[in-house]
C-alpha positions in Angstrom: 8.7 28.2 -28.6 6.5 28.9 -25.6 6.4 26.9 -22.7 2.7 25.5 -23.2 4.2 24.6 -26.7 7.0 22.4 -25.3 4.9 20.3 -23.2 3.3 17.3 -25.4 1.5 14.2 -25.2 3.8 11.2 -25.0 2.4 9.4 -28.0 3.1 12.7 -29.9 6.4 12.8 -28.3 7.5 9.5 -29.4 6.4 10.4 -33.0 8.4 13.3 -33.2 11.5 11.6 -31.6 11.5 9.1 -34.5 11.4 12.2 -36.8 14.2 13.7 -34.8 16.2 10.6 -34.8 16.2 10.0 -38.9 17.0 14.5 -39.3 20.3 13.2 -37.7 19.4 14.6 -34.4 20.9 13.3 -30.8 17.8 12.5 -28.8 18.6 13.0 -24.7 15.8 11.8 -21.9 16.0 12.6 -18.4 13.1 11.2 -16.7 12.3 11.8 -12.6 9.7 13.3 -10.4 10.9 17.1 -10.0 8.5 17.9 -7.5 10.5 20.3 -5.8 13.1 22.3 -8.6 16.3 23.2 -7.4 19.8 24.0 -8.3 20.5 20.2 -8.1 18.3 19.3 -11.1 19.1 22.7 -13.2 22.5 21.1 -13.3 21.4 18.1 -13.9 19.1 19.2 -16.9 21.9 21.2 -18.4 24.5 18.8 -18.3 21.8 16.3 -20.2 21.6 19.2 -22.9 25.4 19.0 -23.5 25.2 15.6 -24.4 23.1 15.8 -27.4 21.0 17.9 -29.6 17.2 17.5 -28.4 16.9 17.2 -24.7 13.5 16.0 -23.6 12.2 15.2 -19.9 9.9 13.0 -19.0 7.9 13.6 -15.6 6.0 11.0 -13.5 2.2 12.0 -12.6 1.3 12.2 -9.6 -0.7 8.9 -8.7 3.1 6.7 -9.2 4.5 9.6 -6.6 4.8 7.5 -3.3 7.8 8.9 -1.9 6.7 9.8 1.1 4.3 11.9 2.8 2.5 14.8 0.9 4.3 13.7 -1.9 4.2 15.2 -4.4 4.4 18.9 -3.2 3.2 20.2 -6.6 0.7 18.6 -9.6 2.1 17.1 -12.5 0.6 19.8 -14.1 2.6 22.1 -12.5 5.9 20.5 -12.6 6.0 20.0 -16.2 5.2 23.8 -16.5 8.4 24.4 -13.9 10.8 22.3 -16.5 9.1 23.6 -19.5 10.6 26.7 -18.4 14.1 26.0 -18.7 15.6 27.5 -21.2 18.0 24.3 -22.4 14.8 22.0 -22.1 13.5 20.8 -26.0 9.8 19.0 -25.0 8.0 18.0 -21.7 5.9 15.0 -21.5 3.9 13.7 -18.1 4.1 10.1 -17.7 1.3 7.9 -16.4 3.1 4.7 -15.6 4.9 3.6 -12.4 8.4 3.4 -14.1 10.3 5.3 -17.1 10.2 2.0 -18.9 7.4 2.6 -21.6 9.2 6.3 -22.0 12.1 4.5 -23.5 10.3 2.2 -25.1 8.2 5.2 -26.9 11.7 8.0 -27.2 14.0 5.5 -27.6 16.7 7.8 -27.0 20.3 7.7 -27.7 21.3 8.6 -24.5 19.2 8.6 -21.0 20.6 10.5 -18.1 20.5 9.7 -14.5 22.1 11.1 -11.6 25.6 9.6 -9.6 23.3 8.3 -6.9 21.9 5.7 -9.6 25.3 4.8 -10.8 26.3 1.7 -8.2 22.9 -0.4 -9.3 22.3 -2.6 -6.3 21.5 1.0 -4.4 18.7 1.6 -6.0 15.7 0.6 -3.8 13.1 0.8 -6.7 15.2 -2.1 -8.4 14.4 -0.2 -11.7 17.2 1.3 -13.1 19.0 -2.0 -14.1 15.7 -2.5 -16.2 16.2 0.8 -17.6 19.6 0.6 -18.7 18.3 -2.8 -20.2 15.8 -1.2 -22.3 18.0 1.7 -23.5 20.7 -0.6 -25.0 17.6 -2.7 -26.4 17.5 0.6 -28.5 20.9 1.1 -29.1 20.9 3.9 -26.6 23.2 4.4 -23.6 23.1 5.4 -20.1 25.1 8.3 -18.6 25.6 9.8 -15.2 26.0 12.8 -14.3 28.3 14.2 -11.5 27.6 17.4 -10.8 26.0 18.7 -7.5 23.5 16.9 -6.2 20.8 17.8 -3.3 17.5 15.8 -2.2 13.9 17.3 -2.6 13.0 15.2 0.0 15.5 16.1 2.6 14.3 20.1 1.3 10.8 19.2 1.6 11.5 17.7 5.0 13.1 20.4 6.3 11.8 23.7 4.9 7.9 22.1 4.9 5.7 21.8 7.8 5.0 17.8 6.5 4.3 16.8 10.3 3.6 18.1 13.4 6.4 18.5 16.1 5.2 15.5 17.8 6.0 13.1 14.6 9.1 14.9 13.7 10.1 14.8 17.4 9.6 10.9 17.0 11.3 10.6 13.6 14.4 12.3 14.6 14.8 9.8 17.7 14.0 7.0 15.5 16.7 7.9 12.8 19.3 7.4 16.3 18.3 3.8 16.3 17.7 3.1 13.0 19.6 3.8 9.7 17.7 3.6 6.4 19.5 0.6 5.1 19.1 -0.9 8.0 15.3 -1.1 7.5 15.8 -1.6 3.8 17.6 -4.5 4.7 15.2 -5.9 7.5 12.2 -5.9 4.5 14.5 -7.2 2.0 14.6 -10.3 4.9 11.3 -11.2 5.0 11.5 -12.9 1.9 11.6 -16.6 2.6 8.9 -16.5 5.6 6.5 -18.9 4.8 2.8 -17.2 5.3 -0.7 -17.7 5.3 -4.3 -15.8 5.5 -7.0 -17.2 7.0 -10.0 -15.2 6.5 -13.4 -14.0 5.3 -13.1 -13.6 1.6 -14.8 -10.6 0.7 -16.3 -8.4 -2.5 -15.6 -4.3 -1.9 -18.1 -2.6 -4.1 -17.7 1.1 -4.6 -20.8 2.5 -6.3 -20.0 6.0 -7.7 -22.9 8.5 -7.3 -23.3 12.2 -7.5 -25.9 13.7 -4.8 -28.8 15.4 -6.0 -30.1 16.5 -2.6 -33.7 15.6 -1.3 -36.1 14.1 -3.0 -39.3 15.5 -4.1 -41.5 13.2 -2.8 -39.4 11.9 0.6 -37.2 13.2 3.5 -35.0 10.7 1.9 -31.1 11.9 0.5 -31.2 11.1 -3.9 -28.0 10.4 -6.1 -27.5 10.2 -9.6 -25.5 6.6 -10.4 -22.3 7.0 -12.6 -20.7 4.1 -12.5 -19.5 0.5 -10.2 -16.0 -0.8 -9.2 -15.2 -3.6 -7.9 -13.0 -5.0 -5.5 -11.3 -8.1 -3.8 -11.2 -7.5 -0.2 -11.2 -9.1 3.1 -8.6 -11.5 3.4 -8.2 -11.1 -0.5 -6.4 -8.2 0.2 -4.5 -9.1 3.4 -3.1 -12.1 0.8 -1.9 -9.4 -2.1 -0.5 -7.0 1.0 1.7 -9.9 1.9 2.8 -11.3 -1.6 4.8 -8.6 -2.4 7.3 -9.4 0.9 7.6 -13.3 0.3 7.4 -15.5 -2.1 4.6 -17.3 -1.8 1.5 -16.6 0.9 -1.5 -19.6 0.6 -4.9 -18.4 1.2 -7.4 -19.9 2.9 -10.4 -19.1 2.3 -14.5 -19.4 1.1 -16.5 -17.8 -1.5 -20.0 -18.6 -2.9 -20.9 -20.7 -5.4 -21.4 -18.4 -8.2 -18.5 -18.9 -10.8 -18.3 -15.2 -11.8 -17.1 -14.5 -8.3 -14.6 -17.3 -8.4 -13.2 -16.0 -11.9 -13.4 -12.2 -10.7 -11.1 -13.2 -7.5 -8.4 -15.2 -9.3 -7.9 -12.4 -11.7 -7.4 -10.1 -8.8 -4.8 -12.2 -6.8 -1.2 -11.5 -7.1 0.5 -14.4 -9.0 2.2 -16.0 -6.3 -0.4 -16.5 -4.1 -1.6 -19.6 -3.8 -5.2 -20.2 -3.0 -7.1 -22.7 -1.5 -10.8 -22.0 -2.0 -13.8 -23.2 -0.4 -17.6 -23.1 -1.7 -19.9 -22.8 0.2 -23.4 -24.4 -0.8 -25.8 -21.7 -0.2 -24.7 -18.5 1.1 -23.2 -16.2 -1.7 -19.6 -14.4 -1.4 -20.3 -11.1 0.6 -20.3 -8.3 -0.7 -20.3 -4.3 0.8 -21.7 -2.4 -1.9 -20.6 1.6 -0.7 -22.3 4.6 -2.4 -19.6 7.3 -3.0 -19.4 10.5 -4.3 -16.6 12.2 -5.8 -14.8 13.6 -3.3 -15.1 9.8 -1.9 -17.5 10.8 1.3 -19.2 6.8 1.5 -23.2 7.8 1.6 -24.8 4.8 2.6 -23.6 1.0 2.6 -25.7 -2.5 2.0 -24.5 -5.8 2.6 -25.2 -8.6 -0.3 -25.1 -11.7 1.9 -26.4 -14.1 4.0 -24.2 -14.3 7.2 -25.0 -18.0 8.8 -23.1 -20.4 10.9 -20.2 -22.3 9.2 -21.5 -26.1 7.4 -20.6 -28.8 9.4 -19.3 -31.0 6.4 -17.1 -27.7 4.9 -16.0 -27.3 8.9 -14.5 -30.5 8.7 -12.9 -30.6 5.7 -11.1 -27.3 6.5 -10.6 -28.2 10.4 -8.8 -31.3 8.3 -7.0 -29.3 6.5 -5.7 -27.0 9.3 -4.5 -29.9 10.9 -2.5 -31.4 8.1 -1.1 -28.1 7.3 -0.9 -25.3 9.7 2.4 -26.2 11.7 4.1 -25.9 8.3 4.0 -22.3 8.4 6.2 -19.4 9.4 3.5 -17.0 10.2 -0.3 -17.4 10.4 -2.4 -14.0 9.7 -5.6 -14.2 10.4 -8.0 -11.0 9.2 -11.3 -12.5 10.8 -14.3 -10.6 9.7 -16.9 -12.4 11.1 -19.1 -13.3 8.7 -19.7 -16.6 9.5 -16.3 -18.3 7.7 -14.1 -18.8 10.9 -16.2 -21.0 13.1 -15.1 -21.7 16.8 -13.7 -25.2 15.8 -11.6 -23.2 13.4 -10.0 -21.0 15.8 -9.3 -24.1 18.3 -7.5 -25.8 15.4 -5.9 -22.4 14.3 -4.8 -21.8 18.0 -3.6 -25.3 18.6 -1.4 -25.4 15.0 0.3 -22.0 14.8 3.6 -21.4 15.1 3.1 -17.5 15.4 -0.3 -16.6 15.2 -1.5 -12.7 14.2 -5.0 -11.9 14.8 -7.7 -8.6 13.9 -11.2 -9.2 14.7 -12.7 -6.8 13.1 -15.8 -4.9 14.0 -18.4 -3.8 11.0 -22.3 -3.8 10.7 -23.1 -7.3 10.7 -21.3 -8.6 13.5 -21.6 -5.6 16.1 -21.8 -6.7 19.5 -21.3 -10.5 18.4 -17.3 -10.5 17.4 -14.3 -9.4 19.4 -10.6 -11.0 19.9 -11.5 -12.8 23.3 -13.3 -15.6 21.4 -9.2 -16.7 20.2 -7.8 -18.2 23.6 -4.2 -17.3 22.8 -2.3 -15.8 19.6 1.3 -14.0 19.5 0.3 -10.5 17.8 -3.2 -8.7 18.1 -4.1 -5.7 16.0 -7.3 -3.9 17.1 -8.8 -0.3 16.2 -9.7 1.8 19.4 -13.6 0.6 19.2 -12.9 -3.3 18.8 -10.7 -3.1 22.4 -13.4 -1.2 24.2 -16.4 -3.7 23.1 -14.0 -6.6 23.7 -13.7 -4.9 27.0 -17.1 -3.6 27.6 -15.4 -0.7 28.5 -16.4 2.3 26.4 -14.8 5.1 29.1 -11.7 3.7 30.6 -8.3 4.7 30.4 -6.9 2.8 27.1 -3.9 1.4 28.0 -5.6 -0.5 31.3 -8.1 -1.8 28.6 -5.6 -3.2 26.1 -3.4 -5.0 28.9 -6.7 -6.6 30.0 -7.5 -7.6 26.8 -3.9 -9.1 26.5 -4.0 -10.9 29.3 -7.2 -13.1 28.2 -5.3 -13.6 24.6 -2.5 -14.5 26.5 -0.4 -11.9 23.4 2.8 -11.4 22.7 2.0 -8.5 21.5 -1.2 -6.0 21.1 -1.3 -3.0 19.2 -4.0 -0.1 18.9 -4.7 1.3 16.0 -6.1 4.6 16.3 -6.5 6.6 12.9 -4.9 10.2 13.1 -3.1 9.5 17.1 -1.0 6.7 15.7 -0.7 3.3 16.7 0.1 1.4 20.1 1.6 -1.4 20.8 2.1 -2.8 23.7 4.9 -5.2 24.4 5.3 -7.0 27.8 4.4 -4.3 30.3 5.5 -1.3 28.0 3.5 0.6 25.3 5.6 1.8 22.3 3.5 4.9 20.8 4.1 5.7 16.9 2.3 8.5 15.5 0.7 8.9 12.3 2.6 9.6 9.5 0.3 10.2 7.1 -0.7 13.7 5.9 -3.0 12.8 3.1 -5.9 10.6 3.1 -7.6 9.3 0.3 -9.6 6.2 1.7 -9.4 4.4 5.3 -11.1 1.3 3.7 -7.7 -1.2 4.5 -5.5 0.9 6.3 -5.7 -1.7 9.1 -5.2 -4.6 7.1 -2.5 -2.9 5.5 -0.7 -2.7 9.4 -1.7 -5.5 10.2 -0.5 -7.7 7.2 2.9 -5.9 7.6 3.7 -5.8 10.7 2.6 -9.3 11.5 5.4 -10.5 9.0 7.8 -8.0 10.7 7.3 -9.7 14.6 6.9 -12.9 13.1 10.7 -12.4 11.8 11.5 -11.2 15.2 12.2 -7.9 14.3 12.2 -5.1 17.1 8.5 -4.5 17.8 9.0 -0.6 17.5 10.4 -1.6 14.4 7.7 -3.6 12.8 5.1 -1.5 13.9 6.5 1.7 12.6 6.8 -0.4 9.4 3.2 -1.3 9.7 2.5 2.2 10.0 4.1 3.2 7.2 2.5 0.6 5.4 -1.1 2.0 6.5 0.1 5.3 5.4 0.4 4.3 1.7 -2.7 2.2 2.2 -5.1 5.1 3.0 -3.6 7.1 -0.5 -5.0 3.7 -1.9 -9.1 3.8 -3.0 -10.8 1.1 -1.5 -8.5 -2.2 -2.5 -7.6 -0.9 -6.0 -3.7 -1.7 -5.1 -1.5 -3.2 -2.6 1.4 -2.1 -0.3 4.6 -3.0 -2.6 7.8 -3.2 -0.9 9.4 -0.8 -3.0 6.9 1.9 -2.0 7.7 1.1 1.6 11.0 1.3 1.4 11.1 4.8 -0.8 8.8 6.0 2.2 11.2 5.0 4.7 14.3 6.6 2.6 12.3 10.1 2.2 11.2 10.1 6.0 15.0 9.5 6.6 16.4 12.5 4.6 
């Protein structure tokens, strides 16, 4: 059999497995990522083969690879092609899910091989191989391990790739001195019972898909030829799912328009335990950023849907009310404020007044230009701010950065400010001394969140008093997985955090 031959479609794989299974045959599924082949899973493969008659691996494509930077080295494509080729190796299937779960479900194998690493259960970070081991036995399978030797394609990749640039892997190898990756592990795993909620702008992300044509024929103006629309919940929608997957419960406090499509459209996109408290308002519709993109996800041209007006005094009331009744009964308050007209000044005096640790962005965008920066909060613990929204807050587009953001700190009386700034990194400045992490990204899909992202994280991380380099390297790592993201489409999951921290650490 060739190797194109061995390489099927899973549906077609599960079919022939159940034809397998009644010949008589011993089915054996390994399933993983093997984005880097070595010596480590050739033993692995052929001890799998040993144990029964068909052996069939399962790969996992590359949009569920978030193990780190770059990840993963090769195409599913290719990868399936690499273990095709191995001589002991029956059939080849790619896997679109996050987990090996629906593989089972489809081969229901009679035995499913992991390596020793899996073995002691509460190790695993992905929390997915007890589920695994579940569903083979729901099958009458079994689960085996295998002992033979073992190496990491991350620590390979790591070391014989040029993933970062000496400055980052200069950084990294200091930061694995202070840190170990349980450590870490353990410090998001604690984050669970903070109480937390978002105050903010709730807001409609509308990705237009559009191939350009070039000039038009009758205008110096740029023409596209419409595909297709997805849509998105955004704003302090997506600062709400960010957080939900690191506590149990975040409330979100927020307004939409009245139009009851909007209202049905963001419930179905909010994680189940968050817990909403939604405001109408009576005239002015939710907003929404309608962006024209093409395929390689350049943004063309964007048009706001909305009509940005001062906060009702009746709705200001009842929230101020709200606030007041409320607030203090919170862990951590995260406030993504967009300013588009939601967050009135009353609001931030009650938000000030009621906070027990208060995390703040003010972000800059089209329609509030010039109108919006962090100095209109009178005191918060945390501020997160890209490059642009310190200078105007500073009116200070040419000064020296880190003179600028003390300033700013000062008048926000902060605990802490950090700097977002895209491909240099992030800084943070705590007290009198900035802590500098670089970016540790290599691959960029879309920015659209990547500071909501950090902000949402790390402001759980300082509200739980971890180290402040701590919480914002978590924060950046945390943007990192954010910008793989397009537009809102998903959210930073702890697990994915945690596997990017146990990659970086190899």
């Amino acid at each position: 059999m060739s190797e194109a031959e061995k390489v099927l479609s899973l549906s077609d794989l599960s079919k022939l497995s159940s034809s397998l299974k009644r010949e008589g045959k011993k089915v054996v599924l390994c399933h993983g990522t093997f984005d880097l082949l070595h010596i480590g899973h050739i033993k692995h493969i052929q001890y799998a083969k040993k144990l029964g008659d068909i052996l069939i691996v399962t790969i996992t494509a590359d949009e569920y690879v978030n193990k780190g930077p770059d990840r993963p080295i090769f195409t599913h494509s290719l990868r399936a092609e690499n273990i095709a080729a191995i001589g002991c190796v029956d059939y080849v299937a790619i896997n679109h899910k996050l987990t090996s779960v629906n593989v089972i479900e489809a081969i229901k194998p009679d035995i499913y091989v992991k390596g020793n690493e899996y073995q002691t259960e509460k190790d695993d970070v992905t929390g997915n191989i007890s589920t695994e081991k579940n569903e083979v036995e729901k099958y009458g399978g079994k689960i085996e391990y295998t002992d033979e030797i073992t190496f990491s394609s991350s620590s390979l990749i790591n070391k014989c790739f040029d993933v970062f640039d000496e400055e980052t892997k200069g950084f990294l190898s200091k930061f694995k001195m202070r840190y170990t990756s349980k450590e870490i592990i353990n410090s998001i795993d604690s984050l669970q019972g903070l109480k937390a909620i978002v105050i903010g702008d709730g807001i409609i992300d509308e990705y237009r898909y559009v191939e350009p044509l070039g000039q038009s024929g009758k205008g110096n103006i740029p023409a596209f030829n419409y595909r297709r629309t997805e849509r998105f919940a955004g704003g302090s929608f997506a600062v709400a799912n960010h957080i939900a997957g690191f506590v149990d419960e975040v409330t979100l406090l927020t307004a939409i328009g009245k139009d009851e499509s909007d209202l049905e459209f963001i419930q179905s996109k909010l994680k189940d335990n968050v817990k909403p408290e939604i405001y109408c308002y009576n005239s002015a519709p939710t907003l929404t950023k309608c962006r024209y993109v093409d395929g390689d996800m350049n943004k063309h041209f964007e048009i706001y849907l909305t009509e940005i007006q001062p906060m009702d005094e009746l709705l200001e009331e009842k929230i101020i009310t709200w606030l007041e009744d409320n607030l203090e009964s919170y862990d951590v308050v995260i406030v993504p404020d967009f300013g588009n007209g939601f967050i009135s000044q009353k609001m931030v005096s009650a938000i000030c007044k009621n906070s027990n640790f208060l995390a703040v962005n003010t972000q800059l965008n089209s329609g509030n230009r010039g109108y919006h920066v962090i100095t209109r909060y009178p005191e918060a613990d945390f501020v997160s701010l890209n490059e642009h929204e310190v200078r105007i807050a500073a009116h200070n587009k040419h000064g020296e950065l880190e003179s600028i953001t003390k300033e700013i700190n000062e008048k926000v009386s902060s605990s802490y400010t950090a700097i977002t700034r895209g491909v240099d990194g992030v800084m943070l400045l705590d007290g009198d001394e900035f802590i500098n992490i670089p970016a540790i990204s290599t691959k960029v899909v879309d920015r659209i969140g990547a500071g909501d992202a950090f902000l949402s994280i790390s402001a759980l991380c300082l509200a739980k008093k971890m180290k402040p380099e701590l919480s914002a390297f978590l924060g950046s790592i945390a943007a990192a997985l954010d910008v793989q993201i397009v537009c809102n489409r998903d959210f930073i999951d702890p697990v994915a955090v945690k596997k990017y921290v146990t990659t970086l650490f190899k």
